[in-house]
C-alpha positions in Angstrom: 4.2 -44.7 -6.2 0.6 -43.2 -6.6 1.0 -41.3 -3.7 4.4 -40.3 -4.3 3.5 -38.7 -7.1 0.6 -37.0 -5.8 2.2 -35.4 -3.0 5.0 -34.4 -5.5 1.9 -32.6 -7.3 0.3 -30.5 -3.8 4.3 -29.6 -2.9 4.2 -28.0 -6.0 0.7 -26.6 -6.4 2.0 -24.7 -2.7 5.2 -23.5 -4.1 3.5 -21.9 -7.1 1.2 -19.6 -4.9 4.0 -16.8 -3.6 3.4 -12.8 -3.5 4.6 -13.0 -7.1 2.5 -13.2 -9.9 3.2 -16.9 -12.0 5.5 -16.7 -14.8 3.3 -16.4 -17.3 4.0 -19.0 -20.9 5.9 -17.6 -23.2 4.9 -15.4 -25.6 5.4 -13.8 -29.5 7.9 -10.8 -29.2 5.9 -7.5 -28.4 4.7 -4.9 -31.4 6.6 -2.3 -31.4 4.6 0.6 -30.4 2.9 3.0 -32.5 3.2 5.8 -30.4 5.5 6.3 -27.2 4.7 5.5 -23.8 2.6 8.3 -21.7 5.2 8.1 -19.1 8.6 6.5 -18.4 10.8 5.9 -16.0 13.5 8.8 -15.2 17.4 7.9 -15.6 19.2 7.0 -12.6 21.8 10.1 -12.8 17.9 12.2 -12.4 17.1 10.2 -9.5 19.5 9.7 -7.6 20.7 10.1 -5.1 17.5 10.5 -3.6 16.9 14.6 -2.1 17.2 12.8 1.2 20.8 11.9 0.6 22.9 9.0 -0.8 22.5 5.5 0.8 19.4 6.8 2.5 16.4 4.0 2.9 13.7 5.7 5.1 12.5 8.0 1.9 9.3 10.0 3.0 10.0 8.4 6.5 12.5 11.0 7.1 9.3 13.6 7.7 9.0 12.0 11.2 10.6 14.6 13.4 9.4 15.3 16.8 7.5 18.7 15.5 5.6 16.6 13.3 4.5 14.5 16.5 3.7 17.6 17.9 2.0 19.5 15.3 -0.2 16.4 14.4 -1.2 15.8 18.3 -2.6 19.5 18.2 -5.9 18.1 15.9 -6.7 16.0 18.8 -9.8 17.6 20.3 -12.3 15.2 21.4 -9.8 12.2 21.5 -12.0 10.3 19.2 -10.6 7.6 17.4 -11.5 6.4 13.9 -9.7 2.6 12.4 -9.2 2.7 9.0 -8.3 -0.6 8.4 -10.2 -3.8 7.9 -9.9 -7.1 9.4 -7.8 -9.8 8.4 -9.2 -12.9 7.1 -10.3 -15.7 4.5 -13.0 -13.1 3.0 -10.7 -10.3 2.2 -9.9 -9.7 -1.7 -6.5 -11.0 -2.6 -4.5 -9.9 -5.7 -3.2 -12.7 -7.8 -2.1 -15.7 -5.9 -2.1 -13.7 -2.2 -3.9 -16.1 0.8 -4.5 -15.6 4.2 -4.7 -18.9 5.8 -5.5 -19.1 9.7 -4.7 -22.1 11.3 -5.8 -22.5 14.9 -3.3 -24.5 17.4 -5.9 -26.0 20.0 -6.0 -25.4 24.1 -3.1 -27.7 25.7 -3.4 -27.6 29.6 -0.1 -26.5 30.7 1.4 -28.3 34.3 0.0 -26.6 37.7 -3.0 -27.0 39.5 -4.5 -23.9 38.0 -4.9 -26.1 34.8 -4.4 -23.2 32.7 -5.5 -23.6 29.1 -3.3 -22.3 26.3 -3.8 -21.3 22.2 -2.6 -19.9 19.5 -2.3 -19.8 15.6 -0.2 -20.4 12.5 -0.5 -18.0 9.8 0.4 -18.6 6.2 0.1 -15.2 4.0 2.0 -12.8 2.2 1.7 -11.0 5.3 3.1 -7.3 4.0 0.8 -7.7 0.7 -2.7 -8.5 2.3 -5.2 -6.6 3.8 -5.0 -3.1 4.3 -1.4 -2.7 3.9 1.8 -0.9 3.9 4.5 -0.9 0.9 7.9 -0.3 1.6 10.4 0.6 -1.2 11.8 -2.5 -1.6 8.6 -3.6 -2.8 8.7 -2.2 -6.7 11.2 -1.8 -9.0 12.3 -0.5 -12.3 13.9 -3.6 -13.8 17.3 -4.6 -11.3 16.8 -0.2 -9.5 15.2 0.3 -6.5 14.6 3.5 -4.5 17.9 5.4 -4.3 19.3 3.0 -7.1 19.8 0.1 -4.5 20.1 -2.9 -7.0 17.7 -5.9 -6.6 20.4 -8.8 -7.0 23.1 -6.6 -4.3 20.4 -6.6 -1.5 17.5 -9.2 -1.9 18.2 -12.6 -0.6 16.3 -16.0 0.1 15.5 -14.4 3.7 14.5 -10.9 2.9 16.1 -7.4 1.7 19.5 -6.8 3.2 18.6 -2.9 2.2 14.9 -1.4 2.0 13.5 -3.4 4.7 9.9 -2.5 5.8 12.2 -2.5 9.9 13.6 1.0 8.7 10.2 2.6 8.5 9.4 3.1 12.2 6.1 4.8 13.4 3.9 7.2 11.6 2.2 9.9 13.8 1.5 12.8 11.5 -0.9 15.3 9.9 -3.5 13.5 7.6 -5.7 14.9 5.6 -8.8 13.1 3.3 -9.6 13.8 0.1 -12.9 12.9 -0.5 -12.8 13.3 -4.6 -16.0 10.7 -4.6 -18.0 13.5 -2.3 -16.6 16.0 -5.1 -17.7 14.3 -8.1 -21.3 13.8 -6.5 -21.0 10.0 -6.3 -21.0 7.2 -3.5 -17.7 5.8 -6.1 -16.2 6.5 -8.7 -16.5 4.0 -11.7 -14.8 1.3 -12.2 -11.3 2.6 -14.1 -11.9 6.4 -13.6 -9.0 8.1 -13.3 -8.5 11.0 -10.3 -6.8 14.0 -12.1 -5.4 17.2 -10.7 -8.4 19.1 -11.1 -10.6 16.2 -9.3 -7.2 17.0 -6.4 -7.8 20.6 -6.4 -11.8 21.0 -6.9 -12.5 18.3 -3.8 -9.2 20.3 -1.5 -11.1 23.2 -2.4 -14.1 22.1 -1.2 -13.2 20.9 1.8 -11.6 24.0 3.0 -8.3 22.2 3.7 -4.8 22.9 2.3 -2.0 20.2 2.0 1.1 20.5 4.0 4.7 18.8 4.0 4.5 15.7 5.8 1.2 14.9 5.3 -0.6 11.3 5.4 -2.6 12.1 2.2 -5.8 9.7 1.9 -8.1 9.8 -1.3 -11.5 8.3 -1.0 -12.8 7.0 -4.2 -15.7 4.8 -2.6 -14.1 1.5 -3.6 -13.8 -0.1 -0.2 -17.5 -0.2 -0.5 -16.7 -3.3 -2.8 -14.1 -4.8 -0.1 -15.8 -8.2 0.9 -18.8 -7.6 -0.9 -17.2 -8.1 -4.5 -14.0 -9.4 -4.3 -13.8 -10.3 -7.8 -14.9 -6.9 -9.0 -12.8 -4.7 -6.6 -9.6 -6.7 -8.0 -10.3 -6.7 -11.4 -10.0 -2.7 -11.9 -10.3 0.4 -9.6 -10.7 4.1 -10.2 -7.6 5.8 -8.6 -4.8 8.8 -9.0 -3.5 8.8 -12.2 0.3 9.8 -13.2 -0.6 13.6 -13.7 -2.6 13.4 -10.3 0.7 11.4 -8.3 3.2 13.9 -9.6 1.2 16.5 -8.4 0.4 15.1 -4.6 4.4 14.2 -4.4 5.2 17.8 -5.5 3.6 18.4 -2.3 6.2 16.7 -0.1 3.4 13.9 1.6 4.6 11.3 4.2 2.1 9.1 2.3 -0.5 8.7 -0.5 -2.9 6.3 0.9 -6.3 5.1 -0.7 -10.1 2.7 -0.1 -8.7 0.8 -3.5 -5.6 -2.0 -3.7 -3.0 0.3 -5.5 -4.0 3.7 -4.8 -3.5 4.3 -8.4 -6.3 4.0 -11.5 -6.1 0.2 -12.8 -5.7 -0.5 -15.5 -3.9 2.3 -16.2 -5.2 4.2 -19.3 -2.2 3.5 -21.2 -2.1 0.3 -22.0 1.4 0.3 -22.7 2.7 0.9 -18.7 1.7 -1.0 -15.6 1.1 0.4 -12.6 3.3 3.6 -13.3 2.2 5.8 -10.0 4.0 2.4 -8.0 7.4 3.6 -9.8 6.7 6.9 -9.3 5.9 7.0 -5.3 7.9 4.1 -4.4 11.1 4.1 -6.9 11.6 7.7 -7.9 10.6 9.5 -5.2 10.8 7.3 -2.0 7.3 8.3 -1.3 5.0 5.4 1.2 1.8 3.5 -0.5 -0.9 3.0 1.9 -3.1 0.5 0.4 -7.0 -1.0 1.4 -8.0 1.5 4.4 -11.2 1.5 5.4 -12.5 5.0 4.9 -16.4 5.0 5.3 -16.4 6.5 8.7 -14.1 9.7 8.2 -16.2 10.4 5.1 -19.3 9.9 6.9 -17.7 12.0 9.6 -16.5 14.5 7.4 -13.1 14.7 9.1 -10.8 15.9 6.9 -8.3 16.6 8.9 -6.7 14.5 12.0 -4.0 13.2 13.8 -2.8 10.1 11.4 -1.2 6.9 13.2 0.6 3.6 12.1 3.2 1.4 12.8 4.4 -1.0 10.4 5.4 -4.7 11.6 9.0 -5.0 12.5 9.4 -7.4 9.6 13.2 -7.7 8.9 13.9 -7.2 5.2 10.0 -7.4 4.7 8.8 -5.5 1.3 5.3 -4.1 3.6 3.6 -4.6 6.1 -0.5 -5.1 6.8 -1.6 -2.3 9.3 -4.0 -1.0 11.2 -3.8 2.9 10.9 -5.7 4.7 13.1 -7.4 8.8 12.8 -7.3 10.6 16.0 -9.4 13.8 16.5 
């Protein structure tokens, strides 16, 4: 019976540690406000259908036309190539209940005279929300709406999204361009919840004698990823980031992505304490705009390369929310 119940106990300790934050207890009905939020969610009949037409999924994606191949392949000039992503493992930071567990399947010695010698290895993970990673638009929400207004309970099921499905997204090769707004500001990173605002955007563009174009794989440094591995409980806790001023203005711009060195792109907590995580709603539900989350971005800024031929392809996960990449810069 003892063991019964204690196996009962670790099956449900496992069940408990999905992509989803715990239900938390219940708690006292919220105060109402004393002022309104800083930012809300737009209605539905200002939304959509999307600009990219009605029932369309690939959002952003839909920048991927053979001239952008084309015009992102002409910043290739020394063939260099730059990773921006880090490697998978046990000692990355993991938001809430995320894990990456590896577990190796040892050498069998398959029939022949050759004796060849085989492995391989299980993974357990929230595999699209680990790492440097990739969010697709079924990933966030605004209560049952997606991106488009595709409706939670019409296209999620026990086996993935029927709709939104990180499979849709196909390959990135594009234009990408770095904003290096912890080079602007004088620092090696920003503080800890310091918020990247339009004239932080336009003061660092400046700078760098760049201009942003439609299409573009937009990357802000804020120095963060310094953190990544180093102080994992600190680089989760809180990050400096875009805030909404600052994502309304970069999507304004048209972008294939907003990408970022922290794990939301956005400032967190947000300043408000009344919204969470509004630039997620923003990019991914209002505007069917990528996130590109955890790159590794020490190298371009050291580099100073600003300006390169951005590449990625997503897992082929079907009815996966993201994907964990490995984006590379070209130049």
């Amino acid at each position: 019976m003892k063991r019964i119940t204690i196996a009962i106990a670790i099956s449900a300790m496992l069940c408990g540690t999905s992509g989803a934050p715990a239900q938390a207890p219940a708690q006292a009905p919220a105060q109402t406000p004393s002022q309104p939020p800083s930012w809300t969610v737009p209605p539905e009949s200002q939304r959509c259908p999307s600009k990219w037409g009605a029932g369309d999924e690939r959002g952003s994606g839909n920048h991927m036309k053979p001239q952008t191949v084309l015009n992102a392949v002409k910043l290739i000039k020394t063939g260099e190539v730059i990773e921006l992503s880090h490697v998978l493992g046990a000692g990355m930071p993991f938001f809430g209940t995320r894990r990456f567990d590896i577990h190796m399947k040892r050498t069998f010695m398959n029939a022949g005279t050759n004796e060849r010698g085989s492995n391989e290895e299980m993974v357990l993970s929230e595999i699209g929300q680990v790492g440097t990673q990739f969010d697709g638009f079924a990933h966030q929400s605004h209560r049952n709406s997606h991106y488009n207004c595709f409706k939670t309970d019409e296209i999620a099921t026990r086996s993935g999204f029927t709709k939104l499905g990180i499979q849709n997204v196909g390959a990135f090769i594009a234009r990408g361009v770095l904003i290096d707004v912890a080079g602007f500001k004088g620092v090696e990173m920003l503080g800890d919840n310091y918020e990247v605002t339009v004239a932080d955007l336009e003061g660092a563009i400046a700078k760098q004698n760049i201009s942003l174009q439609p299409g573009d794989a937009i990357i802000i440094h804020t120095g963060w990823g310094r953190l990544y591995g180093k102080d994992n409980a600190r680089f989760v806790k809180s990050c400096p980031g875009i805030g909404v001023k600052a994502a309304e203005w970069l999507i304004a711009r048209d972008p294939l992505l907003l990408g970022s060195d922290n794990w939301p792109v956005e400032v967190a907590p947000n300043p408000d304490p009344q919204i969470s995580l509004p630039v997620h709603q923003i990019a991914l539900v209002v505007n069917g705009v990528h996130l590109l989350e955890n790159l590794k971005l020490d190298e371009l800024v050291t580099k100073q390369a600003y300006e390169f031929a951005f590449m990625m392809q997503p897992l082929k996960i079907q009815g996966a929310t993201g994907s964990t990449v490995a984006p590379i810069a070209v130049r």
